[in-house]
SERO-4910 file (N, C-alpha, C, O; in steps of 0.05 Angstrom, whole numbers):
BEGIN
 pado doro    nc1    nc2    nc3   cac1   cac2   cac3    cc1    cc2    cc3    oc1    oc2    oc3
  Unk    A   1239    569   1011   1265    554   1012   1263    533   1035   1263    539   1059
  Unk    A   1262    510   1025   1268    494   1055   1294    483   1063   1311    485   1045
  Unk    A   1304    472   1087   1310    466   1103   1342    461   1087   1363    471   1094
  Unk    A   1339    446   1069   1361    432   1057   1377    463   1039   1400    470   1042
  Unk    A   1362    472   1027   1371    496   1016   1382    517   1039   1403    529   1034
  Unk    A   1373    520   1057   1383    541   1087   1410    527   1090   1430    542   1092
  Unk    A   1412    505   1092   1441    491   1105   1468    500   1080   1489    512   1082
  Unk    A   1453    486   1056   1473    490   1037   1476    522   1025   1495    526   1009
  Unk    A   1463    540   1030   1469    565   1033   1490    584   1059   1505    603   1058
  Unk    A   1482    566   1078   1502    579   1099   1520    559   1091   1539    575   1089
  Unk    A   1530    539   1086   1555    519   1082   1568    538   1070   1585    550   1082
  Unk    A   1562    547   1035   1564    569   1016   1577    595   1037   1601    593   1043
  Unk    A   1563    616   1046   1573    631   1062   1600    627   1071   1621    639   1067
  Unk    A   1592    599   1086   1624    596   1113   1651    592   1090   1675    595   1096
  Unk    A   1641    584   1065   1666    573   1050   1672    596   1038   1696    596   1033
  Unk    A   1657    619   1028   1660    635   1018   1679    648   1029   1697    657   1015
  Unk    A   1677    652   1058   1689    671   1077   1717    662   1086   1737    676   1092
  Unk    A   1715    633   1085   1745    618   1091   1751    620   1061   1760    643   1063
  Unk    A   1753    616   1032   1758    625   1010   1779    656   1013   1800    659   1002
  Unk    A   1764    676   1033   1778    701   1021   1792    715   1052   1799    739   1056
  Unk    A   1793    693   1069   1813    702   1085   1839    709   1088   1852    698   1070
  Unk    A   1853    722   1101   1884    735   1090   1900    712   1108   1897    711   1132
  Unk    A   1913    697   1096   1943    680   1101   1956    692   1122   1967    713   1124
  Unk    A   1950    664   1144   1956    666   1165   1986    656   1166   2000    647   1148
  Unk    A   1994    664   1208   2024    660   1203   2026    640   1196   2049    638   1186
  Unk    A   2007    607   1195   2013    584   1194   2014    580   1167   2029    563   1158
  Unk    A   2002    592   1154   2001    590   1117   2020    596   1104   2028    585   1084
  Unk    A   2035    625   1122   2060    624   1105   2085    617   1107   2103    622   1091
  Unk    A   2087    598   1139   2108    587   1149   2104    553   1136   2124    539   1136
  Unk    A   2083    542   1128   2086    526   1099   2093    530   1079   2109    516   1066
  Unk    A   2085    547   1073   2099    555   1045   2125    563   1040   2137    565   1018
  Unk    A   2135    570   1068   2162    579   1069   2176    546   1072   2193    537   1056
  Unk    A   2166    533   1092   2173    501   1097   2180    487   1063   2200    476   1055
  Unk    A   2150    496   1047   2152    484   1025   2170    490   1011   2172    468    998
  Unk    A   2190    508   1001   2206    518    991   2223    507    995   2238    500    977
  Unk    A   2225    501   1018   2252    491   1023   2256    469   1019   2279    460   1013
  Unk    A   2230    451   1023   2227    427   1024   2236    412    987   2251    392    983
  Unk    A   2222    431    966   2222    436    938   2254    428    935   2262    409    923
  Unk    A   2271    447    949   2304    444    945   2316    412    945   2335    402    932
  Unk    A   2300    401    963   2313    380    968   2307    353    954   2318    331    958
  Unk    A   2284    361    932   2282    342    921   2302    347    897   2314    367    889
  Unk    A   2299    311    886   2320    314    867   2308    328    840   2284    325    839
  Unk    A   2319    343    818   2308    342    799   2288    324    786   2264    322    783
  Unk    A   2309    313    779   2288    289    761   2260    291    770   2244    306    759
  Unk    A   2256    279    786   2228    272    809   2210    298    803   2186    297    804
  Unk    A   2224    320    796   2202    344    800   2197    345    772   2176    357    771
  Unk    A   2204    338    746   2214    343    717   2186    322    723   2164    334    719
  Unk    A   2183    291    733   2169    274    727   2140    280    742   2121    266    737
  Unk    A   2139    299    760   2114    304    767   2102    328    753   2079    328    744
  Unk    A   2123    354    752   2108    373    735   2104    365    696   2090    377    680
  Unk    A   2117    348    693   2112    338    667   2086    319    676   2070    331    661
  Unk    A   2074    304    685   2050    289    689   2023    307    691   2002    305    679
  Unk    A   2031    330    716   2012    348    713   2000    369    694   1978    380    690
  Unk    A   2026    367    682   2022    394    655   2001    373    630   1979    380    620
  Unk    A   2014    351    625   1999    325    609   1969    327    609   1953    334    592
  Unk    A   1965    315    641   1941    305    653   1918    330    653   1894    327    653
  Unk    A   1935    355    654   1911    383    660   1906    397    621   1889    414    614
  Unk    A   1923    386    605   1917    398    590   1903    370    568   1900    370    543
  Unk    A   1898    355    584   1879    335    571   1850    347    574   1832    352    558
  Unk    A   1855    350    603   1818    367    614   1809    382    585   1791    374    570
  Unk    A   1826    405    579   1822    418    557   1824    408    531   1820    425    514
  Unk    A   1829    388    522   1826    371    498   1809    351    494   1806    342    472
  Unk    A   1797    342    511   1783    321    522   1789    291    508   1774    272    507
  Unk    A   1812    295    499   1825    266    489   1822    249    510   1811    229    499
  Unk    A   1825    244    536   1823    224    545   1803    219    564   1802    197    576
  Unk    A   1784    238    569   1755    239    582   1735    241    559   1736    255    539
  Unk    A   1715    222    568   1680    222    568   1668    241    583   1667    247    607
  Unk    A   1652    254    552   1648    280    572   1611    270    580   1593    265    564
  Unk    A   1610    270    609   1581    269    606   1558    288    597   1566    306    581
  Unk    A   1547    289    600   1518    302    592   1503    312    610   1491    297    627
  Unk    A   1501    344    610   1498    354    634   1460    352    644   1440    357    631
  Unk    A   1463    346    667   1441    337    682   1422    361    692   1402    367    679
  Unk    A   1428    371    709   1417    387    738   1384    387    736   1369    407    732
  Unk    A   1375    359    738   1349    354    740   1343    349    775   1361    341    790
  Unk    A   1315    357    785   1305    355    805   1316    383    829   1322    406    825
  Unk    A   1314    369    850   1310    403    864   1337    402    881   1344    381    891
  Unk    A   1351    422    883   1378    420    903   1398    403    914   1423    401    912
  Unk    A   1372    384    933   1380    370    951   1373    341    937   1378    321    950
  Unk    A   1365    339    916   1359    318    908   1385    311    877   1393    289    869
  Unk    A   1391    338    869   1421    340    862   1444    334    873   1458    315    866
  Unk    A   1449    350    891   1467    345    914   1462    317    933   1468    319    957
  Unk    A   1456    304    928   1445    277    936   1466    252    921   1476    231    930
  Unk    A   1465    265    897   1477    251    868   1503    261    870   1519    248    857
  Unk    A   1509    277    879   1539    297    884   1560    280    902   1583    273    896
  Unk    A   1546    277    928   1557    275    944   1556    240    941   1560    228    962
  Unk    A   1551    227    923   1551    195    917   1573    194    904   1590    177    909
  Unk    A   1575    212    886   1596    215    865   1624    226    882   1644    216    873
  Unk    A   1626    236    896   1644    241    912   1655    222    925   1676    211    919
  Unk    A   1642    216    945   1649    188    959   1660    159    952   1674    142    964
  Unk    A   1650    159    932   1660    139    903   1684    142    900   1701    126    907
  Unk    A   1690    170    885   1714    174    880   1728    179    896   1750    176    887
  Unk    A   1728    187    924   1748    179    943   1758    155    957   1780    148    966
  Unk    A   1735    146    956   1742    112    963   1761    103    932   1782     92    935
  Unk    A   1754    108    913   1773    100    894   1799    101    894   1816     84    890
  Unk    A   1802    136    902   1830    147    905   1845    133    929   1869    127    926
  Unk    A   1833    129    951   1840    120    979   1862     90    972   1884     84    980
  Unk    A   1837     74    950   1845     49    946   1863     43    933   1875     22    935
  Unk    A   1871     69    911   1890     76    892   1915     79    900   1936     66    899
  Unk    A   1905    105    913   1935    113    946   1947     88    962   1972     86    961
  Unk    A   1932     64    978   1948     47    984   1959     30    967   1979     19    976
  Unk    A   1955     26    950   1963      6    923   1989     18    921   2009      4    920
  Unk    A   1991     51    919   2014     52    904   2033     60    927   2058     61    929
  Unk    A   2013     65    941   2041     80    973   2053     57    981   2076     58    990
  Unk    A   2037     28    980   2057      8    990   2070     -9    968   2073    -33    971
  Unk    A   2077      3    947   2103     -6    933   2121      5    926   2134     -1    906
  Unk    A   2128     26    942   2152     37    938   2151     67    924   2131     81    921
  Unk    A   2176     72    918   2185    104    896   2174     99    867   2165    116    851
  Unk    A   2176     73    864   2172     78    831   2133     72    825   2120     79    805
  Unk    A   2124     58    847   2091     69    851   2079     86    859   2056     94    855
  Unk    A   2096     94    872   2091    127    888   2081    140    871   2059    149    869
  Unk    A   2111    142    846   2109    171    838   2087    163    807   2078    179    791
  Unk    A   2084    138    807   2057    123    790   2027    147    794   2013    161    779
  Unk    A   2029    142    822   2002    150    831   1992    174    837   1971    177    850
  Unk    A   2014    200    825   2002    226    812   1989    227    791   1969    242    790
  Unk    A   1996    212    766   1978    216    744   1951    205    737   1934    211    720
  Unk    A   1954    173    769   1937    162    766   1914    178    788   1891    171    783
  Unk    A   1916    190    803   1902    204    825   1893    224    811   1868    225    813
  Unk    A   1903    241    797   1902    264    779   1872    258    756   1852    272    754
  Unk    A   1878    238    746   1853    223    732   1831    223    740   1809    230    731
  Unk    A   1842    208    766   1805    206    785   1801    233    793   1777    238    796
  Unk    A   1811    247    797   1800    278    807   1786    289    784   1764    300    785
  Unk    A   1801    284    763   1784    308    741   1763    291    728   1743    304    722
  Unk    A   1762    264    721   1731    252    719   1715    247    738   1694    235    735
  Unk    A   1728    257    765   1700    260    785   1687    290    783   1663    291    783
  Unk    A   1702    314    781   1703    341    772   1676    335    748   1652    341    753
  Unk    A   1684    320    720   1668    320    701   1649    314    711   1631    329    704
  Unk    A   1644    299    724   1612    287    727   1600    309    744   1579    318    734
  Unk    A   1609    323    771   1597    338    778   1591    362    770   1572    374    779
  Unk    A   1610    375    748   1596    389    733   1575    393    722   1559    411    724
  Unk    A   1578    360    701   1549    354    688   1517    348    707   1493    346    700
  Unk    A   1530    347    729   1508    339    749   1505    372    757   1485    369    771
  Unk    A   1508    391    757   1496    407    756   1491    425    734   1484    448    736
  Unk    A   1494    412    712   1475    425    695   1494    436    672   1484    447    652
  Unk    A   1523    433    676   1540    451    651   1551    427    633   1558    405    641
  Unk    A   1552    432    616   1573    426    594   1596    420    589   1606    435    572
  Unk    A   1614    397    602   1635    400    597   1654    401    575   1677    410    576
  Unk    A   1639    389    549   1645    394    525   1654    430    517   1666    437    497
  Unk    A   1644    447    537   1650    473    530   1678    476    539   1686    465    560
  Unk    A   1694    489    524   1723    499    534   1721    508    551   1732    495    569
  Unk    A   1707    533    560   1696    549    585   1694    539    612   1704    545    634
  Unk    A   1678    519    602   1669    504    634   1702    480    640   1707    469    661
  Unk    A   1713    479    622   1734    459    625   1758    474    649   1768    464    669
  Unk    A   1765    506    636   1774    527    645   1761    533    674   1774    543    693
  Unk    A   1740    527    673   1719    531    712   1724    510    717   1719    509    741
  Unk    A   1734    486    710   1745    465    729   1781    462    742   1791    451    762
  Unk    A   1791    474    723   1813    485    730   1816    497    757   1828    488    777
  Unk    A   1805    517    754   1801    534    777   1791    522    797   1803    524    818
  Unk    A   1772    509    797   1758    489    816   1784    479    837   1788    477    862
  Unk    A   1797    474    814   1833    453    817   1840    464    829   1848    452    848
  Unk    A   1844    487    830   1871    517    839   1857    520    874   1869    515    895
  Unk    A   1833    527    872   1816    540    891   1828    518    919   1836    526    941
  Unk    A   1826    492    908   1826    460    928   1864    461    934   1878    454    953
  Unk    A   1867    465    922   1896    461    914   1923    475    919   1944    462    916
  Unk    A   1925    503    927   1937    524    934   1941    536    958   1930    531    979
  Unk    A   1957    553    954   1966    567    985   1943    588    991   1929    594    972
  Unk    A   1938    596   1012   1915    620   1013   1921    635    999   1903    636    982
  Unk    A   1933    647    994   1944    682    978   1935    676    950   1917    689    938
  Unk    A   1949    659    939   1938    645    910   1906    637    907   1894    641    886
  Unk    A   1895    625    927   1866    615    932   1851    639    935   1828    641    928
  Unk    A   1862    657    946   1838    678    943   1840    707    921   1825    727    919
  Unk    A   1859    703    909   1859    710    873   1842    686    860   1824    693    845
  Unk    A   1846    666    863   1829    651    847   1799    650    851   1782    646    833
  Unk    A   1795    653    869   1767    656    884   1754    687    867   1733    687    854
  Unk    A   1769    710    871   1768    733    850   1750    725    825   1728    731    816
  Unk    A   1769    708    819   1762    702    787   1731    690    785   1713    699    771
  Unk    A   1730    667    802   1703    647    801   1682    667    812   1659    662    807
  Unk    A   1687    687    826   1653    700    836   1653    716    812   1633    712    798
  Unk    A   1665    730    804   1666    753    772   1664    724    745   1671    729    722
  Unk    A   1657    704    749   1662    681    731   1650    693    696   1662    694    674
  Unk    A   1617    702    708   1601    719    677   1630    734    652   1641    730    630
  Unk    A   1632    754    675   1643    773    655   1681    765    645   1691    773    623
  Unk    A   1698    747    665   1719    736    660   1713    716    658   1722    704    677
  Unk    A   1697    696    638   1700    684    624   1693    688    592   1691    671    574
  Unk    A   1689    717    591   1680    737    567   1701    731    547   1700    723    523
  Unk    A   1721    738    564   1756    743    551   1769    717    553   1793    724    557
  Unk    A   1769    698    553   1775    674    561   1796    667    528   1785    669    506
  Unk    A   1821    662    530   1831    649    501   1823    630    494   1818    613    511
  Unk    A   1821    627    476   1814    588    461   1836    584    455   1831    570    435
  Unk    A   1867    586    457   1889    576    465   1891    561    486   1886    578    504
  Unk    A   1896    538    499   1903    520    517   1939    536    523   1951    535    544
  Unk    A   1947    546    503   1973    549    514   1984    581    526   2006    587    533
  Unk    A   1961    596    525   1957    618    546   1948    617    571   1942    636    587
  Unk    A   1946    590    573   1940    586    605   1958    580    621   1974    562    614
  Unk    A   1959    590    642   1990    598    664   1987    572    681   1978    566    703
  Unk    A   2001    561    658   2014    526    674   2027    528    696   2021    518    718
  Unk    A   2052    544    690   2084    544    706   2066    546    734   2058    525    744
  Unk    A   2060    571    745   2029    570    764   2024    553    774   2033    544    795
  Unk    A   2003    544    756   1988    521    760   2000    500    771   1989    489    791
  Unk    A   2024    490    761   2039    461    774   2051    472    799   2050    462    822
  Unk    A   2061    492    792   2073    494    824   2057    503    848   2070    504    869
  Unk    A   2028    510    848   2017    513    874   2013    489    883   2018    481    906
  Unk    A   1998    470    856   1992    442    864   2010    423    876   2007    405    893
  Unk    A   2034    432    859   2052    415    884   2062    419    901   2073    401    913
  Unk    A   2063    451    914   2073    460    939   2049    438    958   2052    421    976
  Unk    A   2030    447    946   2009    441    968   1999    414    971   1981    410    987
  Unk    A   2010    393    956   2001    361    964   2030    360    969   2034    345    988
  Unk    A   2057    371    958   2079    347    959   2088    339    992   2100    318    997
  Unk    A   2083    353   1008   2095    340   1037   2082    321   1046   2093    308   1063
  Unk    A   2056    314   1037   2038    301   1043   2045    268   1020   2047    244   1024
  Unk    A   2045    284    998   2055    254    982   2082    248    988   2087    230    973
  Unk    A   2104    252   1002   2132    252   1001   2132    229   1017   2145    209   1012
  Unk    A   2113    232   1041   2109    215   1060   2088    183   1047   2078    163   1058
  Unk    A   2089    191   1026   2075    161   1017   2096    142   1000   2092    120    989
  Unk    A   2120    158   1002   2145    141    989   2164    131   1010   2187    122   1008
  Unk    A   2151    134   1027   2165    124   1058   2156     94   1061   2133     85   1064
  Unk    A   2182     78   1057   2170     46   1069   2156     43   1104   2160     53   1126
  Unk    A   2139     24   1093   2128     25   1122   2096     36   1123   2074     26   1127
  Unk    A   2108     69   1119   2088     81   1125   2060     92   1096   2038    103   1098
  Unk    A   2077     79   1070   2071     91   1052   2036     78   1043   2019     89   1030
  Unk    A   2034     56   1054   2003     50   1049   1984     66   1054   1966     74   1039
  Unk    A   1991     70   1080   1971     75   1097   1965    116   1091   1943    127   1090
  Unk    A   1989    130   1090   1990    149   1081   1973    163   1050   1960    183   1045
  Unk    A   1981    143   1038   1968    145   1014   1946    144   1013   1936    160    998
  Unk    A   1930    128   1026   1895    119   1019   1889    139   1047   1865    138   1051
  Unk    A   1899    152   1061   1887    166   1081   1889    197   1062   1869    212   1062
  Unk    A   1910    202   1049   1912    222   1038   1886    233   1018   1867    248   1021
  Unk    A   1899    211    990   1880    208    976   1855    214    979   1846    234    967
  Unk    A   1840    200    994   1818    209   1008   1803    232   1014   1782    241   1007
  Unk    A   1825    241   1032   1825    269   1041   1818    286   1031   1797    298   1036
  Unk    A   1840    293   1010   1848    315    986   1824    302    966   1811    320    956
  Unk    A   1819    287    961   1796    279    938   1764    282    946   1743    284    933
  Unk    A   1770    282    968   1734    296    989   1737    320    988   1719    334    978
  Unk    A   1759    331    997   1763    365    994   1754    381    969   1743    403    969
  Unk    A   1761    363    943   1761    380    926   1730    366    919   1717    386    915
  Unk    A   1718    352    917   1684    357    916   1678    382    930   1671    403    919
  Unk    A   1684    376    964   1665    389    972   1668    427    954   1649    442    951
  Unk    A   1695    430    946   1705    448    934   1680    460    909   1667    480    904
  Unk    A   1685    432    901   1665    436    872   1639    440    874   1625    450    857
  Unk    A   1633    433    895   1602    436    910   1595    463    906   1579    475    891
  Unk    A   1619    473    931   1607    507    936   1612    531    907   1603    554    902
  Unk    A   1627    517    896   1627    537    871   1609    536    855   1603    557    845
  Unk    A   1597    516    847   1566    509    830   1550    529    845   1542    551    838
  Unk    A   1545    515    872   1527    523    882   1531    559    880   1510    569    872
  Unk    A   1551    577    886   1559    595    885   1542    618    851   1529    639    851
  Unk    A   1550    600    831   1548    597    813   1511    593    799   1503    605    780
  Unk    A   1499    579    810   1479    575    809   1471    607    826   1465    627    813
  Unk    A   1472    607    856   1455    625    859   1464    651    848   1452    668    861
  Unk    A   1482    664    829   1484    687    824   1461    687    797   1444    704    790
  Unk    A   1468    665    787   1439    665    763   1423    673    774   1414    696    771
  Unk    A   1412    651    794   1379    662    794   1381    695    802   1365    712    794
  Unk    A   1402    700    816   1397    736    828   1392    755    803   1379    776    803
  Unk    A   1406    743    782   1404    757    752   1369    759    747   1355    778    740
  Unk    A   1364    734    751   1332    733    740   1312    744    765   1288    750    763
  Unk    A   1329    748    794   1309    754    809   1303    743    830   1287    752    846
  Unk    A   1315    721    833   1308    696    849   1330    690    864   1352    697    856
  Unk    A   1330    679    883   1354    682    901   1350    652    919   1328    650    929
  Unk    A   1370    631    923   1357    613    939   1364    628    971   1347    619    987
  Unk    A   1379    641    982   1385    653   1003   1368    676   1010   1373    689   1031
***
């Protein structure tokens, strides 16, 4: 194993271990913040973001509005992950550029630039899938990007049930429905928006909303590569342990 494989195996480890830590007091005094915070928006506003999200995530699973690429995972690790982390950077500079566009025009671009942010996450998701080697054309793997979503996306307590699921991935994805509509949306939208909305709230702020946005964006759109990273990689090495081989 060389050098490049040692790094991205202990990276693996440290994320593993921050993955299944127990929710600290600061985790749940957000979430408590968030709740409250939830109250104060108006309806509507929440009708127009959990309706965008519910849209946009159950496209992943239809693939009506994505090109699915063609899965790759040619060459050795680091020469994958090479291609990963291009694809990443891309799409956060995208999102970044996306985020100020819409943070400095106000409420009615603001709230534009969830479905449009939402987009670039899950066709950056597709490609790195296919860049390591799966199929996104499979329902299955569409369902492991989901989670991908949840893992980046959520409060700890929720993130490390989901984390559950992705190391047991073989045998719970055995049982998996081919219903799109047995999958626990209600869930789904609301961790995602506990956990970006204080952060996007502040990109509907005049003034400040440019700059917020393309810093955010960013952020949260690097996060969830690097997200997608360690679960492949996660994923990859339990195979080889099946066959014997272990990159760690």
């Amino acid at each position: 194993m060389n050098n490049y494989d040692q790094l991205a195996m202990h990276e693996l480890e440290v994320w593993k271990r921050n993955m299944q830590r127990k929710p600290s007091i600061t985790d749940r005094l957000s979430k408590s913040v968030q709740i409250r915070m939830n109250r104060l928006i108006p309806e509507k506003v929440h009708h127009t973001i959990t309706l965008a999200i519910k849209q946009m995530m159950r496209g992943v699973l239809t693939g009506a509005e994505f090109v699915n690429p063609k899965p790759k995972g040619e060459g050795t690790l680091q020469q994958l992950e090479e291609k990963v982390m291009e694809r990443i950077n891309f799409y956060s500079k995208t999102a970044a550029a996306e985020g100020a566009i819409t943070g400095a025009g106000g409420i009615l671009l603001g709230l534009a630039d969830f479905p449009i942010w939402l987009s670039i996450k899950i066709k950056m998701l597709f490609e790195i899938t296919a860049l390591y080697g799966y199929d996104v054309s499979n329902f299955k793997e569409r369902i492991y990007i989901l989670h991908i979503f949840q893992l980046t996306f959520s409060s700890q307590q929720h993130r490390r049930e989901v984390y559950k699921i992705i190391e047991d991935w073989p045998n719970y994805s055995k049982y998996l429905p081919e219903d799109i509509h047995q999958f626990d949306w209600r869930n789904f939208q609301q961790e995602y928006r506990d956990y970006i909305d204080l952060s996007k709230l502040l990109q509907l702020v005049p003034g400040i909303g440019a700059i917020t946005g393309a810093y955010v964006n960013h952020r949260l759109t690097n996060k969830l590569g690097v997200t997608a990273m360690n679960a492949y990689r996660m994923r990859i090495n339990k195979s080889l342990a099946i066959d014997g081989k272990m990159l760690n």
